[in-house]
C-alpha positions in Angstrom: 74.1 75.0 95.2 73.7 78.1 93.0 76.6 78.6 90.8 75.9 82.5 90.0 78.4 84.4 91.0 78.7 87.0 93.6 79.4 90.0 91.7 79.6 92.5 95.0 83.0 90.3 95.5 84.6 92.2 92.0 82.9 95.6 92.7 84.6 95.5 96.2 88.2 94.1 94.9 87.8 97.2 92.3 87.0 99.5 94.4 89.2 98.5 96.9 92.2 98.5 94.0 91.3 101.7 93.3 91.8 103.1 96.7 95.3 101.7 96.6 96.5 103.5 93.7 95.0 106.8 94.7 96.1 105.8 98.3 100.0 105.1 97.6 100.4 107.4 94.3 99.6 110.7 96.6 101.4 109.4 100.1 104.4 108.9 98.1 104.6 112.3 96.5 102.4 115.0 98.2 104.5 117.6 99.8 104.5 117.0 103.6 103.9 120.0 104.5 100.2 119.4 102.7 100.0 116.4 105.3 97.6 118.4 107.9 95.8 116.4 110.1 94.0 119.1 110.9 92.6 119.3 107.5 89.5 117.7 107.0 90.0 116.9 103.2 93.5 115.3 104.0 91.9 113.5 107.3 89.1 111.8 104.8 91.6 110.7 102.8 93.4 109.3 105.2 90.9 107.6 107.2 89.8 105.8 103.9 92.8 105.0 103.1 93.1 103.4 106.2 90.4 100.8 105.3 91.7 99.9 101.9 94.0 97.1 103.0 91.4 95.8 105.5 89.3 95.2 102.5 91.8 93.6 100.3 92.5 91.2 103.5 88.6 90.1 104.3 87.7 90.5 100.5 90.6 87.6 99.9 89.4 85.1 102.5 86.0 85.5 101.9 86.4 84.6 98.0 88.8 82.1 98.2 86.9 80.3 101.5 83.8 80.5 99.2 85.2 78.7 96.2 86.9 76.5 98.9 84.3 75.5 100.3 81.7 75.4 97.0 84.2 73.6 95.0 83.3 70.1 97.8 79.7 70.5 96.2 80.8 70.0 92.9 83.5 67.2 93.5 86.5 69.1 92.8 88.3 70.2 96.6 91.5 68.5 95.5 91.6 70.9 92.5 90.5 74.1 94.3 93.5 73.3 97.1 95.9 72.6 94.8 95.3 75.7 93.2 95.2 77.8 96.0 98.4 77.1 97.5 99.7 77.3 93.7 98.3 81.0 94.4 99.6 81.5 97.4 102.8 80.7 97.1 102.7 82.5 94.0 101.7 85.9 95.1 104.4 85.3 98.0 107.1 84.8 95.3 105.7 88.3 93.3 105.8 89.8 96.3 109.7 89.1 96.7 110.4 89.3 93.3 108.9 93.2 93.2 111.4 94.6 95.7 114.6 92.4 94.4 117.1 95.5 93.3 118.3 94.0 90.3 120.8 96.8 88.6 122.0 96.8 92.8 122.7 92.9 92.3 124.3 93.6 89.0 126.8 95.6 90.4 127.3 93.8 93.6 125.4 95.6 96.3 123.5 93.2 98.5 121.0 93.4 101.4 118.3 91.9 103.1 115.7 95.0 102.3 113.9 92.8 100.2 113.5 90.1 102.2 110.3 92.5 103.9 106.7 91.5 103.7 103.9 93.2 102.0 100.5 92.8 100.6 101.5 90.0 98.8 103.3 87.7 100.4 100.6 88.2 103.9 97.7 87.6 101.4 99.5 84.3 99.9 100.7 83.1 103.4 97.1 83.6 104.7 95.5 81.7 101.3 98.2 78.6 102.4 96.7 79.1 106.2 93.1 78.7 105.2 93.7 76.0 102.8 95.8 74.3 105.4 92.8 74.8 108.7 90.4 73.4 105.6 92.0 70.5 105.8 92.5 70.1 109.4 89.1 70.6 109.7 88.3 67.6 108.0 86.5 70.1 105.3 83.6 70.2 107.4 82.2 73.5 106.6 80.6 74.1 110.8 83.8 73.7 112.4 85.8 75.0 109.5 83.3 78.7 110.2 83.6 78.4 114.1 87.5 78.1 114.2 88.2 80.8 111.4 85.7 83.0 113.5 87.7 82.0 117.0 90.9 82.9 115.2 89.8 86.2 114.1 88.7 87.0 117.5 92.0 85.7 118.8 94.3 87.3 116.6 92.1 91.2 117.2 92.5 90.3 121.0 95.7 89.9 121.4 97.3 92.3 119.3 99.2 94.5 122.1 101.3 91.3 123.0 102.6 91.4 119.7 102.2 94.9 118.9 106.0 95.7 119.3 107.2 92.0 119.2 111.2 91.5 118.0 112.6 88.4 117.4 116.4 88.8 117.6 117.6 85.3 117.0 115.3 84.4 114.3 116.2 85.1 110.6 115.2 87.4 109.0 113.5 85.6 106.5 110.7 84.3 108.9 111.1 87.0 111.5 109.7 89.8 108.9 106.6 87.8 108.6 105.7 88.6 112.5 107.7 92.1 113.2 108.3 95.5 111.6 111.4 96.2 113.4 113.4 95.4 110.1 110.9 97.3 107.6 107.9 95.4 106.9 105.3 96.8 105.4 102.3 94.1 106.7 103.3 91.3 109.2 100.9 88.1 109.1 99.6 89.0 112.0 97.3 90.9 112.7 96.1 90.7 109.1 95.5 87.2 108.9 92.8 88.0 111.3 91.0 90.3 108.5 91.4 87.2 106.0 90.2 84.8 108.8 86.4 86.8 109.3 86.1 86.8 105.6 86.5 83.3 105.9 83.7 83.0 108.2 81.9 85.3 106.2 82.0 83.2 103.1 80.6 80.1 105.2 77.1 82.4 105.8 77.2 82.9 102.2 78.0 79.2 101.1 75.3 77.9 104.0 72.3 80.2 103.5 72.6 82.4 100.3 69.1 80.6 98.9 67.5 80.8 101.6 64.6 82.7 101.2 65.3 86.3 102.4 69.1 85.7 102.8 70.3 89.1 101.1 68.4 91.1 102.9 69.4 89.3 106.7 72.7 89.3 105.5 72.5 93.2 104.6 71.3 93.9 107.3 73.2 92.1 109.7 76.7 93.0 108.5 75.8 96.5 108.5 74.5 96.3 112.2 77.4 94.4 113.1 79.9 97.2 111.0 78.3 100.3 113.0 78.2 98.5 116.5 82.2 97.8 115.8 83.0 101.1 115.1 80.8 102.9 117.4 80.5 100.4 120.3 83.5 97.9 120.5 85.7 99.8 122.8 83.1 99.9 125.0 82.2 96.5 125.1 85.7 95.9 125.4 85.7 98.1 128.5 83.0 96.4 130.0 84.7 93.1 130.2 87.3 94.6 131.4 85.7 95.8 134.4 83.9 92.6 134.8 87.3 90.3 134.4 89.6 92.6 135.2 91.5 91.7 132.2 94.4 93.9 131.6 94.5 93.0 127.9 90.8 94.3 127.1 91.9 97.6 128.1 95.0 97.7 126.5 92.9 96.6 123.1 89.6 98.7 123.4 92.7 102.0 123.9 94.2 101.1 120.6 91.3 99.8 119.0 91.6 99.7 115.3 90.9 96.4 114.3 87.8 95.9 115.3 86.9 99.7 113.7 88.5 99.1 110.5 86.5 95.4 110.2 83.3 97.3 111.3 83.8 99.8 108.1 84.3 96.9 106.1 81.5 95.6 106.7 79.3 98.4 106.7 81.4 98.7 102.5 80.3 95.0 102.6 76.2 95.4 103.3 76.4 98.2 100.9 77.6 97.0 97.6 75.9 93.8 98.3 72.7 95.6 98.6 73.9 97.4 95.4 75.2 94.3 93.1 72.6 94.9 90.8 73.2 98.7 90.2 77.0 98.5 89.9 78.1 95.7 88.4 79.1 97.6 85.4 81.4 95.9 83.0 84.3 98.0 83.7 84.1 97.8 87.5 83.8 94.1 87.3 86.9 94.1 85.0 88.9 96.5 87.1 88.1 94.0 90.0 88.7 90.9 87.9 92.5 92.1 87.2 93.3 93.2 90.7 97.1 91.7 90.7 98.0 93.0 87.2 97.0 96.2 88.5 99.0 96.0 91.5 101.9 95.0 90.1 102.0 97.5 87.5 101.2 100.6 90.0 104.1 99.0 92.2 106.9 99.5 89.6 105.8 102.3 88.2 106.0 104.1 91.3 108.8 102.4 93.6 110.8 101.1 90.2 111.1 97.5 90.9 113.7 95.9 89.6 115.5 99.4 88.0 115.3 101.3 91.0 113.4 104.1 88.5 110.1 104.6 89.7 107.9 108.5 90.8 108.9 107.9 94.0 112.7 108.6 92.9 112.1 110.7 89.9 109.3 113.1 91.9 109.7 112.3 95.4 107.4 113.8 98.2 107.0 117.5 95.8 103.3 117.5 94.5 100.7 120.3 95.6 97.5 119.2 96.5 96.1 119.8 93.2 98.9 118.2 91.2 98.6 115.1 94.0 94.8 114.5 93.1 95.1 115.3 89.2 98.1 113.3 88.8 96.5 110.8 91.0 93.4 110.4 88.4 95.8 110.1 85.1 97.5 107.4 87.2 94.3 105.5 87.9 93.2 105.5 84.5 97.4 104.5 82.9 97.5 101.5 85.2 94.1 100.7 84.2 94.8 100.4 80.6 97.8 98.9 80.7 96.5 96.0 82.9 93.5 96.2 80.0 95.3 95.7 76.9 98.8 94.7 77.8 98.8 92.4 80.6 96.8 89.3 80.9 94.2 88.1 83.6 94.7 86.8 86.6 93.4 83.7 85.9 95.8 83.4 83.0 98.9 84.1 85.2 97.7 81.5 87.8 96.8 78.9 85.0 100.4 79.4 83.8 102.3 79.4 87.0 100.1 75.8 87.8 100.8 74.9 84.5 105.1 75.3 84.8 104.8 73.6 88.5 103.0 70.5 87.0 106.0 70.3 84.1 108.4 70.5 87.1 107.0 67.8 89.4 106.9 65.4 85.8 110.5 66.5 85.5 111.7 65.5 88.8 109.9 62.2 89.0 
């Protein structure tokens, strides 16, 4: 097996990045009354913001599947699983530890607010979920790529029976994982289902990427599959419908959003693939390479973890349009340096956290 590495997966995760922190720096402070859906700049934006956290979802699975599933060829599955639930449960941990109201605390004011679930904690859950179906699949890389497809599928088809799901008796720890009705931000599902096709994904890629020809079926055939999803999956949807007479098909192909949003993903996919060569500039690759710094750096700087101090107290929802978009650039490029020259890779923080786990286990031996 080759062991060059798929660029298009960094140029994605940096371009994906960078759609967050445009994304949440002007939703948290444009004035609302800029918020015209009727515009056709602000409806853009929107829409493409709309496909940012799709990205990050599939983008995760279909990285960490493919080292998953590489690291069997070169004898080292143990290590790769070990450190992916290291990772997961390390992001989910972050992810926590960015909304815990310290100075609050401090002063004695508690509440379960940050006990909801974002980015973070979904995308570590769902690493823990595909390391844990790796296994169950008996790391068989065939079944492993049918059942994270079947999941996918599963997950996109049922989503109106838990669309507005509440679980009253459950606490609220584990509840906020599978309901917003106490503030969260992502719930495991439907996302999982994102992290679960780029899964499958990363099984064509692990199977076929010698074979002869393989870039430009696999172009092609995600960015067939992207535009029939977004153009023809409520219809399809529709037509089983009327041949089963299955209410859920309906109530999906009426509120079909998945399916769209994983169709423009795709379509990103087939085109920075096709790309790789042409934009896999150092600085993109870098940018895509430091992904959590980045995130965790834009998060306190604008929702002031920890102090409570962040633009989205100190500005609010004020910004004109111009402002939003300037401001929006000189945020871009802050976060970026900071993550550059004062915060240290990914790999570094993972390395560490793996490193302070193994002194622990000696420890309690």
């Amino acid at each position: 097996m080759s062991t060059n590495r798929l660029y298009f997966i960094d140029v994605v995760r940096a371009f994906a990045i960078l759609m967050m922190l445009q994304g949440h720096f002007i939703d948290t402070l444009l004035d609302v009354s800029y918020r015209d859906e009727s515009n056709v700049f602000f409806k853009c934006w929107k829409y493409f913001r709309g496909i940012t956290a799709p990205t990050f979802f599939t983008i995760s699975g279909l990285i960490f599947s493919y080292l998953l599933i590489k690291a069997k060829h070169s004898g080292n599955t143990q290590q790769r699983i070990k450190k992916g639930l290291s990772r997961g449960f390390m992001l989910i941990g972050i992810g926590y530890l960015l909304r815990v109201p310290l100075f609050e605390w401090l002063f004695g004011k508690f509440n379960t607010y940050f006990l909801v679930i974002d980015v973070l904690q979904c995308i570590g859950l769902s690493l823990i979920l595909i390391v844990v179906i790796y296994r169950l699949t008996l790391k068989k890389t065939l079944i492993f790529s049918i059942v994270m497809l079947l999941l996918g599928l599963i997950i996109f088809l049922t989503e109106p029976l838990y669309r507005y799901l509440e679980l009253k008796n459950v606490p609220t720890v584990f509840s906020n994982y599978l309901t917003k009705e106490n503030g969260s931000i992502f719930t495991i599902i439907p996302w999982f289902g994102y992290a679960a096709f780029g899964a499958f994904i990363a099984t064509l890629f692990y199977r076929y990427l010698e074979r002869p020809k393989f870039k430009t079926a696999i172009v092609s055939g995600l960015f067939i599959t992207g535009l029939a999803l977004i153009y023809k999956s409520s219809w399809a949807l529709m037509k089983l419908y009327y041949l089963t007479d299955f209410e859920l098909l309906k109530d999906v192909a009426f509120y079909n959003y998945l399916f769209t949003r994983l169709g423009n993903v795709l379509i990103m996919f087939s085109l920075f693939y096709l790309l790789e060569n042409y934009i896999k500039q150092p600085l993109i690759l870098r940018i895509g390479q430091k992904t959590l710094s980045i995130y965790i750096i834009h998060f306190i700087i604008i929702w002031g973890s920890f102090t409570g101090i962040g633009l989205h107290q100190l500005i609010g929802k004020t910004l004109l349009p111009w402002q939003a978009v300037i401001g929006a650039m000189l945020f871009l490029t802050l976060v970026c340096f900071i993550a550059f020259y004062y915060a240290k890779t990914n790999a570094f923080v993972y390395s560490g956290i793996t490193k302070i786990i193994d002194k622990i286990k000696t420890y309690t031996r």
